[in-house]
C-alpha positions as CSV (number, residue, x, y, z in Angstrom):
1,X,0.0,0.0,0.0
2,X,1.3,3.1,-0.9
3,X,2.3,5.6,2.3
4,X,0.3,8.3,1.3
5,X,-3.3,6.5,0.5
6,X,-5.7,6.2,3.1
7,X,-5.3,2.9,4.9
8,X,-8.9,1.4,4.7
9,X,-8.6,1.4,1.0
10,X,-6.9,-1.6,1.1
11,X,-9.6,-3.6,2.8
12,X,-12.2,-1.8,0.0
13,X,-13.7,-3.8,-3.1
14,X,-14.6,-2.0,-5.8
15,X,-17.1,-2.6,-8.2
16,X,-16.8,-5.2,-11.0
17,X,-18.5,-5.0,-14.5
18,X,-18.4,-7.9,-16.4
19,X,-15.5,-8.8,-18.3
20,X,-14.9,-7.8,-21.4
21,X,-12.5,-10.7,-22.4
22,X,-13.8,-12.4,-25.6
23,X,-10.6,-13.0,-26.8
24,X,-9.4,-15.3,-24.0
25,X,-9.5,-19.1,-25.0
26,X,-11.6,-19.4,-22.0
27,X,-14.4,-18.3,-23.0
28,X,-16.6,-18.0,-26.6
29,X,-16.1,-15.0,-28.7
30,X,-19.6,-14.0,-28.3
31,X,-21.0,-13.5,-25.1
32,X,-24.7,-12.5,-23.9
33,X,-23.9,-10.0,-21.4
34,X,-27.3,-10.8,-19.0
35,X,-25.2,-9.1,-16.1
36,X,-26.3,-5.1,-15.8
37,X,-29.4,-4.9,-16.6
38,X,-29.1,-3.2,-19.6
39,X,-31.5,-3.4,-22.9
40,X,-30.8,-5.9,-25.0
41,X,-31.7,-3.5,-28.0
42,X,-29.5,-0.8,-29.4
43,X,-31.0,2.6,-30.9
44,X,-32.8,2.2,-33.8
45,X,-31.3,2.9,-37.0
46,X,-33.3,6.1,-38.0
47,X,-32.7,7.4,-34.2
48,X,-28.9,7.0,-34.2
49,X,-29.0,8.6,-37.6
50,X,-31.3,11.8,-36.2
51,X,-28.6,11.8,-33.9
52,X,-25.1,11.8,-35.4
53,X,-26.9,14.4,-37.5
54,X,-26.7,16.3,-34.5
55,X,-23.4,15.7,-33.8
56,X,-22.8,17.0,-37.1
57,X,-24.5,20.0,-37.3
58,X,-25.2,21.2,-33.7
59,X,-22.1,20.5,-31.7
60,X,-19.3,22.7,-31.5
61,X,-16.5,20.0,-29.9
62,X,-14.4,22.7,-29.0
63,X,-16.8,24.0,-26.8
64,X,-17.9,23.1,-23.3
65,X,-21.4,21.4,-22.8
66,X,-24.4,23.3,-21.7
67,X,-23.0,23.1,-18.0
68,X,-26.6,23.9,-16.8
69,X,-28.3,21.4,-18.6
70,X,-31.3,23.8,-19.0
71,X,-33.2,22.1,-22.6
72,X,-32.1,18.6,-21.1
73,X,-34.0,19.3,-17.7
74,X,-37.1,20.4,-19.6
75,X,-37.4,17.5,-21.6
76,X,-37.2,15.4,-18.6
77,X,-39.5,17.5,-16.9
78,X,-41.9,16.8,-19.7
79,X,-41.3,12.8,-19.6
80,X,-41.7,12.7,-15.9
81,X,-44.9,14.6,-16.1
82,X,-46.5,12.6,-19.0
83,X,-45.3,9.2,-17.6
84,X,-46.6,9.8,-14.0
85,X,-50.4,10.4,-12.3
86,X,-51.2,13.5,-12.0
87,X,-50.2,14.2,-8.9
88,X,-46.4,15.3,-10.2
89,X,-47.6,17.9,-12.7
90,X,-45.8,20.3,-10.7
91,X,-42.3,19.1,-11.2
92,X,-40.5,21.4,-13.3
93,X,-37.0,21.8,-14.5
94,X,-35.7,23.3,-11.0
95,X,-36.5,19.7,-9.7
96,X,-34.4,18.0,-11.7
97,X,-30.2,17.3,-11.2
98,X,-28.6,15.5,-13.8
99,X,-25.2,13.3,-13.6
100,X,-22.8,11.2,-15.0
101,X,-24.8,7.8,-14.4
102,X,-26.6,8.0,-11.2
103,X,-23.6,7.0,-9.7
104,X,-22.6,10.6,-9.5
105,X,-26.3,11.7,-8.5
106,X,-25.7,9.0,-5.3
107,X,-22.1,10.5,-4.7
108,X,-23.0,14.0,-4.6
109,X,-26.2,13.1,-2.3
110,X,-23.4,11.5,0.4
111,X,-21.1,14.3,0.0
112,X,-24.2,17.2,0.5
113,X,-25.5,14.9,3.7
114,X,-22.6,12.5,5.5
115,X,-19.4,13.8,4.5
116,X,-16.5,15.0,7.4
117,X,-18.5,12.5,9.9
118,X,-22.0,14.4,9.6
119,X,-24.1,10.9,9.2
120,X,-24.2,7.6,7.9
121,X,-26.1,5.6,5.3
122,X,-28.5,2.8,5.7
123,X,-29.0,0.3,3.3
124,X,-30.6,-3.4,3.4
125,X,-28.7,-6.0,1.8
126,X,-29.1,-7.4,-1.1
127,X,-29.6,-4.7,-2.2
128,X,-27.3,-1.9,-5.6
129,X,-23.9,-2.4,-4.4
130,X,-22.9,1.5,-5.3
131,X,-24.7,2.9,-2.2
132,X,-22.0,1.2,0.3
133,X,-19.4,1.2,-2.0
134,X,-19.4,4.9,-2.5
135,X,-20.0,5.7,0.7
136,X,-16.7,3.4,2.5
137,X,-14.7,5.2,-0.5
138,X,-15.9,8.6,1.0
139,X,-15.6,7.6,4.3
140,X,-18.7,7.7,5.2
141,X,-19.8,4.4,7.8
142,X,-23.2,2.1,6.7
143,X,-25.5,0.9,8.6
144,X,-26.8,-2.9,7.0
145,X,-30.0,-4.1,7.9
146,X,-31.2,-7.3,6.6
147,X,-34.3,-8.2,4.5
148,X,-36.7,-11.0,4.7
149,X,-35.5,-14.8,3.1
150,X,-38.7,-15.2,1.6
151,X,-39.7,-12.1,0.6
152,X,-36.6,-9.9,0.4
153,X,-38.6,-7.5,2.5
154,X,-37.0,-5.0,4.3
155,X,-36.1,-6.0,8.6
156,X,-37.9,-2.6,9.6
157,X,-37.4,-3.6,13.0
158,X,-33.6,-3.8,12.5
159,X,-33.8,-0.7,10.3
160,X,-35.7,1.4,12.8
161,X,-33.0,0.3,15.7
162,X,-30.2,1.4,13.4
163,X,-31.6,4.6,13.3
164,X,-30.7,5.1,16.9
165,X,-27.9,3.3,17.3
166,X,-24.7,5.2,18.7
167,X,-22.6,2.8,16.7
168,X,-22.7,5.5,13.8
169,X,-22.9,8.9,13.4
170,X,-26.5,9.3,13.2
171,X,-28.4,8.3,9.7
172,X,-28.8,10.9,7.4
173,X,-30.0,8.7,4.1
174,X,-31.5,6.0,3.6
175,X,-31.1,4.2,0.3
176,X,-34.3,1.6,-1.3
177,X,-34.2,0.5,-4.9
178,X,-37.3,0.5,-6.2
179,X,-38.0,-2.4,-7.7
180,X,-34.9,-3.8,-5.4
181,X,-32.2,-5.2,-7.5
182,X,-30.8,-7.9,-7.7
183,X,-34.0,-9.4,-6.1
184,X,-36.1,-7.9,-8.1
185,X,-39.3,-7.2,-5.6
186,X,-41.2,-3.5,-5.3
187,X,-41.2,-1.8,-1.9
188,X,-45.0,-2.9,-0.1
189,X,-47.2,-0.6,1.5
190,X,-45.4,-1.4,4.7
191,X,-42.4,-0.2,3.9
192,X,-43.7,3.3,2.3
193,X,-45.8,3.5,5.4
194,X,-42.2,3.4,7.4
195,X,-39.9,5.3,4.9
196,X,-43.2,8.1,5.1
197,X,-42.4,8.4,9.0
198,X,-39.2,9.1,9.1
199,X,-37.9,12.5,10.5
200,X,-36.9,15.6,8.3
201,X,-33.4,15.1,9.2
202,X,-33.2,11.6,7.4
203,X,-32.9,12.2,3.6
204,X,-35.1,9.0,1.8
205,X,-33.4,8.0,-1.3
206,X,-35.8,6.3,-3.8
207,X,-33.8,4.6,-6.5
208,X,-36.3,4.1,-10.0
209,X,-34.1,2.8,-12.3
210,X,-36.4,0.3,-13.3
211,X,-39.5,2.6,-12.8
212,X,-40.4,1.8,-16.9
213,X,-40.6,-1.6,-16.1
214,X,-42.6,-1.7,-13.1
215,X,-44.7,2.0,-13.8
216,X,-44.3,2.3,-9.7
217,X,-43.2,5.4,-8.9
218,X,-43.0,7.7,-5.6
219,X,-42.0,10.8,-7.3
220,X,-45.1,12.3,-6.1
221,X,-43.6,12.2,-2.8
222,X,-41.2,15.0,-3.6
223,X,-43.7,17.8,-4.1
224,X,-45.0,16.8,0.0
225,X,-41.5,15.9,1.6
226,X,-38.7,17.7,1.1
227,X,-36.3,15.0,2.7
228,X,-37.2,12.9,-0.2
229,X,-35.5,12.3,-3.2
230,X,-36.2,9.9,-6.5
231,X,-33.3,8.6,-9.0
232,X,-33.7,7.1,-12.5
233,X,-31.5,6.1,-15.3
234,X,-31.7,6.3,-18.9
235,X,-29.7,3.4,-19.1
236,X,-32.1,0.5,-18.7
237,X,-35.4,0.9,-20.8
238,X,-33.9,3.7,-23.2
239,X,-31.1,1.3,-24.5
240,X,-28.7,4.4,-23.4
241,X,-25.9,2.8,-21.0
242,X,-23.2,3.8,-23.1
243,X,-24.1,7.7,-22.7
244,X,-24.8,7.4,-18.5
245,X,-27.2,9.7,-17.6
246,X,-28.8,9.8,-14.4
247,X,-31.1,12.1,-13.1
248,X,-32.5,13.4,-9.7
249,X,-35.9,14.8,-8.5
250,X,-36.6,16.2,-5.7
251,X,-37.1,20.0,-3.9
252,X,-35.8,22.6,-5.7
253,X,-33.7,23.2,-2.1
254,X,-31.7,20.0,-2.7
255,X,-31.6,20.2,-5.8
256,X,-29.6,23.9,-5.4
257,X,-26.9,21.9,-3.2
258,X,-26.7,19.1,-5.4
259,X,-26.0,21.6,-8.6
260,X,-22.9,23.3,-5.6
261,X,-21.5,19.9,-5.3
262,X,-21.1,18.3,-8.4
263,X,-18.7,18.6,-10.8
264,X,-18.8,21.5,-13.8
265,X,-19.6,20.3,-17.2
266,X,-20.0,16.7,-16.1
267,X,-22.3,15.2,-18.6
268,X,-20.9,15.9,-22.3
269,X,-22.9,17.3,-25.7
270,X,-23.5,13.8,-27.0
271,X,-24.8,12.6,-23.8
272,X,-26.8,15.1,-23.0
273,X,-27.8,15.4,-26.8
274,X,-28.7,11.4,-27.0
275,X,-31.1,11.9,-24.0
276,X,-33.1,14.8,-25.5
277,X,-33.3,12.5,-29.3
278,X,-34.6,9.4,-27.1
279,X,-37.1,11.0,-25.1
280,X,-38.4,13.5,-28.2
281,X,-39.2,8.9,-30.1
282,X,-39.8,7.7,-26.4
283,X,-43.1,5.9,-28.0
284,X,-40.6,4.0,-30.2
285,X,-38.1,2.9,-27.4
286,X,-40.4,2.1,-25.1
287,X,-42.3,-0.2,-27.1
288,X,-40.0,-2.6,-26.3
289,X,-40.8,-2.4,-22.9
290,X,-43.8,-4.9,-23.1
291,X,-41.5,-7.4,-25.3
292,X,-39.2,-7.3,-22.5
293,X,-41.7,-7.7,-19.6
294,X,-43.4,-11.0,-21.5
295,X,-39.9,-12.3,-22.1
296,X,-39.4,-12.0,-18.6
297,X,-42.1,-13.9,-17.4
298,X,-41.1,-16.7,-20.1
299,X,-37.7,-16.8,-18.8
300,X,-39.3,-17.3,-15.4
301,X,-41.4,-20.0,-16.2
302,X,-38.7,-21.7,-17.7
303,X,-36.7,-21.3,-15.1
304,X,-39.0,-22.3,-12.4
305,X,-39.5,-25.7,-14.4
306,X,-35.9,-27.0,-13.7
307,X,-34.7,-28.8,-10.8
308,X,-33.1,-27.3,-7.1
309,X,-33.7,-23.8,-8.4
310,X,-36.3,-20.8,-6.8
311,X,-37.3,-17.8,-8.9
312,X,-39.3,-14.9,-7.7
313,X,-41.6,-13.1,-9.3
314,X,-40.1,-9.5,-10.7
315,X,-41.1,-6.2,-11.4
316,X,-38.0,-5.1,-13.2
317,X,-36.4,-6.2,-16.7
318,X,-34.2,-9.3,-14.8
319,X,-34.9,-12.3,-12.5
320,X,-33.4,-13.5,-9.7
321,X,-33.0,-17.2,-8.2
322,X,-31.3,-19.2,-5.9
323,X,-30.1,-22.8,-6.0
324,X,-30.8,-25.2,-3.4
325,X,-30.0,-28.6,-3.4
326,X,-31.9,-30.8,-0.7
327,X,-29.3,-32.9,-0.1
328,X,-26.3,-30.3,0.5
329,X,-25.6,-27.7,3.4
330,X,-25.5,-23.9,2.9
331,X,-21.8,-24.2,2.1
332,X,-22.3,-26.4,-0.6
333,X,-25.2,-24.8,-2.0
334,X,-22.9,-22.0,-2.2
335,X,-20.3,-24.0,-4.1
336,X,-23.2,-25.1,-6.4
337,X,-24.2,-21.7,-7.1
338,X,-20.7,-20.3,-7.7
339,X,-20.3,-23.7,-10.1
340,X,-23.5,-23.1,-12.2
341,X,-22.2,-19.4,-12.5
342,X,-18.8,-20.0,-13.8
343,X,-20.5,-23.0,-16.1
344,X,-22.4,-20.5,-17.6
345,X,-19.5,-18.2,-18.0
346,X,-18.0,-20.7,-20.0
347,X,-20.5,-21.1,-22.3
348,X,-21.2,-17.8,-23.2
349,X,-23.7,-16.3,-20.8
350,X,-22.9,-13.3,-18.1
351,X,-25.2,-13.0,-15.5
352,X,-24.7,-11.3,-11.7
353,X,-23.2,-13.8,-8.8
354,X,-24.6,-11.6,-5.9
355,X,-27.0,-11.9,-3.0
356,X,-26.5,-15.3,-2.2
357,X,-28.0,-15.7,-5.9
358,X,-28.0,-15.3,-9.1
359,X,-29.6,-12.3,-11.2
360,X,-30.1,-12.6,-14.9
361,X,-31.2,-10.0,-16.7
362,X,-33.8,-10.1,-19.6
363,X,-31.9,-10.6,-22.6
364,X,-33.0,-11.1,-26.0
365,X,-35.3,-14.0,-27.1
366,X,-32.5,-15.6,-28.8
367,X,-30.2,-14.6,-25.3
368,X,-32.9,-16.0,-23.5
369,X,-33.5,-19.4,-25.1
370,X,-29.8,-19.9,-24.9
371,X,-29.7,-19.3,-21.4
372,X,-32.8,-22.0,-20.5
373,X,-30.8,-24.2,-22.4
374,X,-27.3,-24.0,-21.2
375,X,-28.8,-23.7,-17.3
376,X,-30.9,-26.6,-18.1
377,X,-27.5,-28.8,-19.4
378,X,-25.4,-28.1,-16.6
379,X,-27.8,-29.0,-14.1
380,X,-29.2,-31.9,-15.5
381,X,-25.0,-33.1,-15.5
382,X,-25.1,-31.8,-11.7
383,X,-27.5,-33.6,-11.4
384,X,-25.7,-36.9,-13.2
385,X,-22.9,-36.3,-11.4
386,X,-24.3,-36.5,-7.9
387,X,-26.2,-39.9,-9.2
388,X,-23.1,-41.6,-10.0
């Protein structure tokens, strides 16, 4: 470790996107990359042609981007109000923040609320693997509750005793993903009804990165609490994880801070440019949406068809499932689940080893019938295997 680094970075572990090694004689040279929840669909055509013209034409690359991100926040503004009840029709553009992924929207909310040992985080595990992860880099302690075995429901006993523990600085967010990934499951009534109660001085992250998927959505909340806050991603439904735009909502008071603390120009032309051209044919792109959602619920039937495994039901575009072999302890289910994951691998297919599970996301048909398949092989020879 080098002298002058901060000694708990050695005990960190950062975050790990799926390997990009086709080329090694390990593995095919085509892989289904069922591992981050992205869409399985690039940009039409037409719309990647509407928008190199505007790479062409409209954008001087020798200038900085619109640092304000003024026409991008109106056309989100727009979206949120036409996709939503009508309870959020008055969200306008000074309740939006924009960021590099929402990885930069989740930093920027630690440094405004916890940084310099002003509060901690809580999260309930499994849960998006960013919250703590950015949090230990900043310094900042977290506070893990667990959730229900069953249900993946959050321990709102344990979460409401961590709220007053003197173990921490005292909690000053609170992070849900909403649907929870990687288990896939919506917050209940229950756990609104909590999350509603909690102080002013708590800040209530709602993370809606999956919010096209599921259409649940608290962003109504904002306009009554001020100490609540709503993320989404354009890099899910919108086929737009190359470009990494996030984007906030919440009080136009936080959203002032959150504008202090990021970083200037932070979300380039293109970027910012591929946002407004997706959202201006959002009838388009989302139309796969309802493709996705039915292959989902094939994938899951499949699934749920083969031997030792349990799937539970989703509201986002992936699935989630553990393996469980009657005859083996937790250690060697463990073993069995790291086995079917590496199997996989080797085949072709990238999904998530997390959670005690195993999250794949909703590929293609094609992506999708090739995963039933090779899951379906491997465990049948597991299965062979522990006959002989």
């Amino acid at each position: 470790m080098l002298p002058f680094l901060r000694a708990d970075l050695a005990e960190f572990v950062a975050y790990t996107p799926h390997d990009d090694d086709g080329d090694s004689p390990q593995q095919p040279a085509r892989l289904d990359s069922l591992d981050t929840n992205e869409s399985p669909f690039d940009l039409p055509k037409d719309v990647k042609q509407k928008l190199a013209w505007h790479y062409q034409h409209e954008i001087q690359t020798n200038r900085y981007p619109d640092g304000g991100h003024s026409s991008l926040k109106q056309a989100i503004a727009t979206y949120i109000i036409e996709s939503a009840p009508s309870d959020v029709r008055g969200v306008t553009p000074a309740h939006i923040s924009v960021g590099n992924g929402s990885d930069e929207l989740i930093r920027s909310l630690l440094i405004a609320t916890c940084l310099g040992g002003a509060g901690s985080v809580l999260v309930a595990e499994p849960t998006f693997s960013m919250y703590k992860i950015l949090a230990q880099t900043l310094g900042i302690p977290v506070a893990v509750v667990p959730r229900a075995e069953e249900t993946f429901a959050v321990n709102l006993t344990a979460a409401q005793t961590a709220l007053t523990t003197t173990q921490f600085p005292p909690v000053r967010i609170v992070f849900m993903v909403h649907p929870n990934s990687p288990t896939g499951n919506p917050l209940t009534p229950t756990e609104l009804n909590w999350l509603q109660t909690l102080p002013p001085d708590i800040l209530v992250v709602i993370d809606e990165a999956y919010f096209e998927f599921s259409q649940q959505t608290t962003v109504a909340e904002i306009l009554r609490r001020p100490n609540w806050v709503v993320t989404r991603t354009f890099s899910k439904a919108f086929s737009l994880a190359a470009h990494r735009v996030g984007y906030a909502i919440a009080t136009p008071d936080l959203i002032t801070i959150l504008e202090k603390v990021r970083l200037p120009y932070n979300l380039p032309s293109f970027s910012q440019a591929a946002v407004q051209v997706a959202l201006a044919h959002r009838q388009m792109l989302l139309k796969q949406v309802p493709l996705l959602l039915q292959e989902r619920n094939h994938l899951q039937q499949t699934l749920r068809a083969l031997p030792n495994i349990k799937v539970w039901g989703s509201a986002a575009n992936f699935i989630y499932g553990r393996f469980h072999n009657p005859n083996s302890d937790q250690h060697q289910n463990q073993a069995l689940t790291q086995t079917i994951f590496e199997q996989l691998k080797a085949q072709g297919t990238l999904i998530r080893h997390t959670g005690g599970g195993l999250r794949i996301t909703v590929g293609s048909p094609a992506e999708n019938q090739r995963t039933c398949d090779r899951l379906s092989t491997i465990l049948a020879q597991l299965n062979e295997n522990e006959r002989s």
